[in-house]
FIMARVEX-189034 format. One record per residue (C-alpha): residue in one letter; y, z negated, x negated. Coordinates in steps of 0.02 Angstrom, whole numbers, padded with zeros to 5 digits, always signed. Each point is the difference from the previous one (the first is absolute). Last residue first. Layout:
BEGIN
AYZX...
END
This chain:
BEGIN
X+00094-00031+02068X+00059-00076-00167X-00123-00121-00079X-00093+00170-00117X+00205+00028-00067X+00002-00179-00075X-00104+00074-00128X-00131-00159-00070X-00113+00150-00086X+00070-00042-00187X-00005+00103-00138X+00231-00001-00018X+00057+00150-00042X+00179+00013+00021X-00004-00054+00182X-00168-00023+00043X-00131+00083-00105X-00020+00193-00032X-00102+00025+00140X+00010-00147+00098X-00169-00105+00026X-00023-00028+00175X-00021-00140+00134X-00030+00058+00175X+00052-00172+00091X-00091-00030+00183X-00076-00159-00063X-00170+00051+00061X-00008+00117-00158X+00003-00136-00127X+00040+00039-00166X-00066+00036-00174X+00075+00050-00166X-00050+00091-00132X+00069+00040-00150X-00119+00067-00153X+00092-00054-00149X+00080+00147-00100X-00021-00019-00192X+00053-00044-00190X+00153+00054-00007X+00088-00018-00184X+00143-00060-00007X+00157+00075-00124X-00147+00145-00039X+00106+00121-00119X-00129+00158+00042X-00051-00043+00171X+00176-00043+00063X+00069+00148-00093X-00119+00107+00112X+00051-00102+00159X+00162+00067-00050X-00023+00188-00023X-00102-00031+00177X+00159-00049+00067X+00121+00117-00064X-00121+00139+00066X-00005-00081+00163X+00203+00019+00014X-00009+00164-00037X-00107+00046+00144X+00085-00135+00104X+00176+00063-00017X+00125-00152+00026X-00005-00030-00198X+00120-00176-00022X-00150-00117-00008X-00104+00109-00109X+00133+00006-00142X+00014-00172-00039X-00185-00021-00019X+00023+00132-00112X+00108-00048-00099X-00063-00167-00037X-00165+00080-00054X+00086+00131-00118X+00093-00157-00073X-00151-00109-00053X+00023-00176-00001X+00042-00025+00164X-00144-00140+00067X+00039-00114+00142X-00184-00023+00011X+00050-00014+00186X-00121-00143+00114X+00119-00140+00016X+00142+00112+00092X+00184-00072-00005X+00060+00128-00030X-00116+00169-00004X+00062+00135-00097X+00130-00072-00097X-00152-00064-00147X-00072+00170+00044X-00206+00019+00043X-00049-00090+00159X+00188+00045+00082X-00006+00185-00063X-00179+00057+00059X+00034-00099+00163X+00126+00129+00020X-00135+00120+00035X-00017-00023+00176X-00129-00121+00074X-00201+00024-00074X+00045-00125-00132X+00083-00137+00106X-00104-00131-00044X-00036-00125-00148X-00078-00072-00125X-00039-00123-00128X-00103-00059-00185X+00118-00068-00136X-00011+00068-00158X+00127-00074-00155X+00106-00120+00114X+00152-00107+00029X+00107+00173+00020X+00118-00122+00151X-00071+00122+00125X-00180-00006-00053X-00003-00207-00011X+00100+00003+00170X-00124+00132+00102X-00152-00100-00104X+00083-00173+00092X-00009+00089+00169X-00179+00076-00003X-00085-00187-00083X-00051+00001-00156X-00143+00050-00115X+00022+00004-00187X-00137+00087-00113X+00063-00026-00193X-00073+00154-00080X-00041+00026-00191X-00008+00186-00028X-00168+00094-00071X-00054+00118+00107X-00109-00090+00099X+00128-00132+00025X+00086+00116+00093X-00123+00029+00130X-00059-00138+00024X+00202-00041+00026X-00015+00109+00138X-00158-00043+00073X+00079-00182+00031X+00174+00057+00057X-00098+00117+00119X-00120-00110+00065X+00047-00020+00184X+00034-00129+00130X+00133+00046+00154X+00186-00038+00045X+00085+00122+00107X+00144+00100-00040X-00051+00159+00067X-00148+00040-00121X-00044-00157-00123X+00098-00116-00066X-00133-00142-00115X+00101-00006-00152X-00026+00033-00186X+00113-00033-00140X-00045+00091-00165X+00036-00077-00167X-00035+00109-00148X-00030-00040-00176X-00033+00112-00148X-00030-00104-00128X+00118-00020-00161X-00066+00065-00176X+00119+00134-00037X-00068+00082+00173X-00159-00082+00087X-00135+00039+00121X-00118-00094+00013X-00198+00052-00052X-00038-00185-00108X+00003+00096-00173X+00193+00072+00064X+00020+00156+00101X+00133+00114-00021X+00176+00025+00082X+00147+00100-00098X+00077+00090+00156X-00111+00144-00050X-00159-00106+00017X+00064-00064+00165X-00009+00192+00043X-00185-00002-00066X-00059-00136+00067X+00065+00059+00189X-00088+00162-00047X-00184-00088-00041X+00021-00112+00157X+00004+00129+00098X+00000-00016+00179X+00079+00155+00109X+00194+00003-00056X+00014+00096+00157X+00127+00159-00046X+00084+00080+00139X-00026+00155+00078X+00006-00052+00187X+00189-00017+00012X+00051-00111+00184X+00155+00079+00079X-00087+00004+00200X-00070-00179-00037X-00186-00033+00018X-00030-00001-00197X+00129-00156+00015X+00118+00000-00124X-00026-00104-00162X-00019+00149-00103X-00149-00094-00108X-00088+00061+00181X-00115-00160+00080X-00164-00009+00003X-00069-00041+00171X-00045-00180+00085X-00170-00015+00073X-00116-00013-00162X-00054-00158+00021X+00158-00098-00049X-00020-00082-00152X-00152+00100-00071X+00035+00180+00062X+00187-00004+00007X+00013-00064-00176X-00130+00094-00077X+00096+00156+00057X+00155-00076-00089X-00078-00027-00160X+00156-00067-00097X+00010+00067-00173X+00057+00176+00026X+00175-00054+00097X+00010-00152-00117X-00002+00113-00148X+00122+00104+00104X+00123-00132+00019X-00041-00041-00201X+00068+00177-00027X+00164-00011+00108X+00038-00140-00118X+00113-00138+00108X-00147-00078+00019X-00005-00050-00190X+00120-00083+00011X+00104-00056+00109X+00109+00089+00168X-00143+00090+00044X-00072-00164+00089X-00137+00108+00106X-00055-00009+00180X-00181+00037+00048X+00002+00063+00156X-00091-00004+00167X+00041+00119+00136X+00059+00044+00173X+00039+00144+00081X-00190+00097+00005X-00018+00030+00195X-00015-00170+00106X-00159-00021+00119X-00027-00065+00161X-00139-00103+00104X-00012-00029+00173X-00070-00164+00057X-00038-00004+00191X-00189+00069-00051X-00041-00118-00126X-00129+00044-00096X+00116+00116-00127X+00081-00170-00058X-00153-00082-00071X-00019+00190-00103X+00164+00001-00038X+00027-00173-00100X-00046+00077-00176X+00152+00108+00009X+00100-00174+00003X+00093-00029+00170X+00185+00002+00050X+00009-00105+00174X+00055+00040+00163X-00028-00070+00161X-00033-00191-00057X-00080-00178+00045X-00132+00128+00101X-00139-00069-00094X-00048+00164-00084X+00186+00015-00064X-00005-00189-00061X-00139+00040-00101X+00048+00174-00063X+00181-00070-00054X-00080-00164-00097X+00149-00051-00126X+00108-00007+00167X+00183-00013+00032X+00046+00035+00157X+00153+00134+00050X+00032-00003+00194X+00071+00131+00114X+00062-00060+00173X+00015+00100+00156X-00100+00155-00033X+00027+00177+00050X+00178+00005-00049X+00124+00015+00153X+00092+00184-00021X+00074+00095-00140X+00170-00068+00022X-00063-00173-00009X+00061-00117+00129X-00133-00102+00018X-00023-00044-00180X-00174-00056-00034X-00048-00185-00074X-00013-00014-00186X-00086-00153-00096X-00054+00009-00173X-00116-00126-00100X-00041-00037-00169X-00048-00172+00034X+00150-00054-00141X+00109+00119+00021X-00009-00013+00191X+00113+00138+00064X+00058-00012+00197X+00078+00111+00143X+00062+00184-00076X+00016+00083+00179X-00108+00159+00001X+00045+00195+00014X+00155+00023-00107X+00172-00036+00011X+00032-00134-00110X+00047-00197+00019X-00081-00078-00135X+00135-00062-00106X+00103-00047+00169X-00145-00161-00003X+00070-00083-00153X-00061+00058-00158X+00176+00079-00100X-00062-00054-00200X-00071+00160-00062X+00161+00093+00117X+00146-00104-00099X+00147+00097+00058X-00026-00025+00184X+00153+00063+00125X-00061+00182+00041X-00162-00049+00010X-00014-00083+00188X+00125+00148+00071X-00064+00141-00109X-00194-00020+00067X-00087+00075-00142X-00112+00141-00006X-00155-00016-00111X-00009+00144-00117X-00185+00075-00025X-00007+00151+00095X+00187+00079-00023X+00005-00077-00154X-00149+00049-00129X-00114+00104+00133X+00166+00108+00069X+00078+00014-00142X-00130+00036-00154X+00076+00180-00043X+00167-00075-00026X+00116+00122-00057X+00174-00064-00080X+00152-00107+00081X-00077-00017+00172X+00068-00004+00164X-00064-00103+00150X+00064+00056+00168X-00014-00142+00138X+00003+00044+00192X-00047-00133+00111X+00217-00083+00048X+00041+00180-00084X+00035+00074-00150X-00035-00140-00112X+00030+00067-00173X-00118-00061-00157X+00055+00021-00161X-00073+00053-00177X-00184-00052+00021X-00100+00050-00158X+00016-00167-00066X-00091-00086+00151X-00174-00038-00055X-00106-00079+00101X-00133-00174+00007X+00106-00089-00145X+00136-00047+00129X+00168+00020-00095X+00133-00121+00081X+00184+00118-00018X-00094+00154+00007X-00130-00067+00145X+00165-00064+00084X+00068+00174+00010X-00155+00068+00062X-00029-00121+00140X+00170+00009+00045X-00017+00206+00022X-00148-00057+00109X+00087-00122+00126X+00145+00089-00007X-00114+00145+00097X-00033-00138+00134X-00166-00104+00069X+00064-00094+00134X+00023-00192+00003X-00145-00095+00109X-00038-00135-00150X-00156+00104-00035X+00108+00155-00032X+00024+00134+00117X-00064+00188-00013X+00036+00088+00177X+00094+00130-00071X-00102+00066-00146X+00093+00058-00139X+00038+00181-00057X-00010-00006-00194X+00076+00146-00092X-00061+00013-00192X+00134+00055-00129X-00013+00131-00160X+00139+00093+00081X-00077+00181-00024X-00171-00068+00009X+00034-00073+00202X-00129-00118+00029X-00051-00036+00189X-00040-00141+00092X-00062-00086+00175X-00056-00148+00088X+00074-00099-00124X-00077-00185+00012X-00162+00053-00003X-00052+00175-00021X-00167+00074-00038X-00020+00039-00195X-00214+00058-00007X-00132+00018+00070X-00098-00176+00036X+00206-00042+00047X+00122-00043-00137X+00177-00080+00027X+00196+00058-00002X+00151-00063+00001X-00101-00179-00049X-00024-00143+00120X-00009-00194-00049X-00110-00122+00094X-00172+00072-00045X+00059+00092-00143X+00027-00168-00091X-00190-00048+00005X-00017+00185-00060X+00097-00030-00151X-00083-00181-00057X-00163+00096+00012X+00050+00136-00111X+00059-00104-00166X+00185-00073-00011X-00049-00145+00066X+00121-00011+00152X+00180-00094+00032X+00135+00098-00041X-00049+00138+00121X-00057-00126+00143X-00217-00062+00017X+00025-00162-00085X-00114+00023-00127X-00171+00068-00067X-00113-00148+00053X-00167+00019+00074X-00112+00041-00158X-00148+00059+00098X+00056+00070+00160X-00082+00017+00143X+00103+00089+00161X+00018-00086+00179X+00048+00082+00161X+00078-00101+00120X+00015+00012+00193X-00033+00196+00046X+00125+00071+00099X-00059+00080+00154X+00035+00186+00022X-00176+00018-00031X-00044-00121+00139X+00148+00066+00150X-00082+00184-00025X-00180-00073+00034X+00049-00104+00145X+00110+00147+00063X-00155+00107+00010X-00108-00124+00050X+00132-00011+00181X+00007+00179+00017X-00186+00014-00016X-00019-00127+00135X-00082-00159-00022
END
């Protein structure tokens, strides 16, 4: 064989698609994978990403473009200038157009889409059949992550006719522009089919079909080849680590666990039982017993430490049971003969709903719930322990059908919007993880401020002002960052990554559609 002849041999493999790569998943089902469609939690996103392309996207670096392959903000306007890509067509074989986004926008207005936020948008001009100029009414420091990377774009000529979107399912639903063909959704297996795009503008994905399988066993079916990706527990690596075609990669601190609070009765609507809950749960104790010690404490802030805004000088609320007796002591709390805590004669009862979410969505045993109310009960408060399944929590939580309920979510290392939309009631539509809290002024002002302040410096200081107020009124209270890890397999030809800052928004998930692209 001649040298020539191995070298095309070798260039002709790589350039080879790969038939099918297939990724765990433990809880399967998070919607049919169009805007109106998804769980409105992470995984439900990026299973829409696949089909649907943003202006822009993030590489390993940082913003990359995607369907604009090129912008520019103009201050003195206030308005972003999108220059399209040419070549972009939509899976039906239409081209990609500039009415194509300013539709988009306009629809989102008229059909809010709880993923983005278009308020701030005060017109949109198309200057051109791929030129687009996006003007805003006010500031937006948050932009480019909140719409510009997170907006799906819709295809004007299949939308422009549907005024029921949550009830339009036939096949033009899931027409899109983005790197895979939506194919099939088993709700019930928890399955997802996509096969690649051809025609994508940013070249033939590496891998032909993608498939989503639900598994309750991700290491097991990743060791037996049934799998090329799988999230794993921290107490998987070391099974992992023998296996020299499995690579192994690790998320920063962008997810946590939270203990949401009903501040809307009392007496959780006291800032001073918060903080008596704060001192009376024994976080470290947590983390060491129910999870080994792997995940990290997180910051009362909520932000991630790892984020560019993040405040180190915050207060801890390290365990005290001593202080969180004493501030339920000033809310009129004492002990009765049999050591509960009563006020005019009448228990202190909590219910706290527990769930088994765990980093990224996926579905995984742990003890918190259980230590938790331990925890509680120590001091003195009758606890009803509930534990339900993710999705029913989400409604209980949403519909204020709680006292504590034990969650989480992502997103906390993206920008600092997320700050806004897991604190404000108007913050966050739509989103089951907010403590939709705004009963203190300073704090609503604030959060109001940051998103309008284009100047970073002064912008950070409005955020760690905030993450202050976060620690100090405590509408959740974070409890800690999950190690994330996920595992893949190399011979696949797929680099998987975990973006910095999270997909989109800020979504802890390594699934980016960007490490299938060529």
């Amino acid at each position: 064989m001649t040298k020539k002849l191995l070298l095309f041999l070798v260039v002709s493999l790589a350039m080879a698609q790969v038939p099918e790569v297939k990724i765990a998943d433990s809880q399967g089902a998070f919607g049919y994978p169009n805007p109106y469609h998804h769980y409105p939690r992470g995984p439900g996103y990026v299973r829409m990403s696949y089909v649907f392309d943003t202006l822009v996207w993030k590489d390993s670096s940082g913003f990359t473009p995607a369907l604009a392959k090129a912008w520019t903000y103009d201050a003195q306007s206030q308005s972003f200038v999108f220059e399209l890509q040419e070549n972009a067509l939509w899976h039906d074989g239409a081209p990609v157009s500039a009415e194509d986004v300013a539709f988009t926008i306009g629809y989102f207005k008229q059909y809010p889409y709880y993923w983005i936020d278009t308020r701030a948008i005060a017109s949109v001009e198309v200057e051109g059949p791929h030129r687009v100029r996006i003007t805003l009414s006010t500031p937006y420091a948050p932009f480019l992550s909140d719409i510009g990377g997170t907006m799906p774009i819709l295809p004007k000529h299949i939308w422009e006719g549907v005024e029921d979107p949550k009830g339009f399912l036939d096949a033009k639903a899931f027409v899109g522009s983005g790197p895979y063909m939506y194919k099939d959704f088993d709700k019930t297996k928890g399955t997802y089919l996509y096969e690649a795009f051809g025609e994508y503008y940013g070249g033939t994905p590496k891998v032909k079909r993608l498939i989503y399988v639900k598994t309750d066993k991700p290491l097991s079916a990743l060791l037996s080849g049934g799998v090329d990706m799988a999230t794993i527990r921290p107490q998987m690596l070391s099974q992992v680590e023998k296996v020299p075609h499995l690579k192994v990669i690790e998320d920063e601190r962008s997810w946590n666990k939270k203990l949401m609070v009903n501040h809307r009765k009392a007496p959780f609507n006291s800032v001073a039982f918060r903080q008596a809950l704060a001192y009376g749960i024994d976080r470290e104790r947590l983390i060491a017993q129910a999870h080994q010690g792997h995940p990290k404490l997180a910051s009362l802030g909520l932000l991630s430490p790892d984020h560019a805004m993040a405040n180190p000088s915050l207060p801890s609320y390290a365990f005290n049971p001593s202080k969180a007796l004493a501030l339920l002591g000033t809310l009129g709390y004492a002990k009765n003969a049999n050591g509960v805590l009563e006020k005019e004669g009448k228990p202190l009862h909590v219910s706290l709903l527990s769930s088994s979410i765990t980093s990224g969505g996926q579905a995984g045993s742990d003890r918190d719930g259980e230590m938790i109310a331990a925890f509680l009960r120590d001091l003195g408060m009758e606890v009803e322990l509930i534990g339900l399944e993710q999705t029913t929590l989400d409604a209980k939580v949403k519909a204020w059908e709680f006292d504590l309920a034990v969650s989480g979510h992502g997103g906390i290392a993206g920008d600092a919007k997320i700050l806004n939309e897991m604190i404000l009631p108007w913050g966050g539509a739509g989103s089951v993880n907010s403590a939709r809290y705004d009963a203190n002024p300073k704090f609503n002002a604030l959060l109001e401020a940051q998103l309008l302040e284009m100047d970073e410096a002064k912008r950070t200081a409005m955020v760690q002002e905030i993450q202050l107020l976060h620690a100090t009124d405590l509408p959740a209270i974070p409890l800690y960052y999950p190690r994330a890890l996920s595992v893949y397999d190399t011979r696949k030809g797929v680099a998987w990554f975990y973006t910095q800052g999270g997909i989109a928004k800020g979504i802890p998930i390594p699934q980016n559609k960007r490490a299938l692209l060529p």
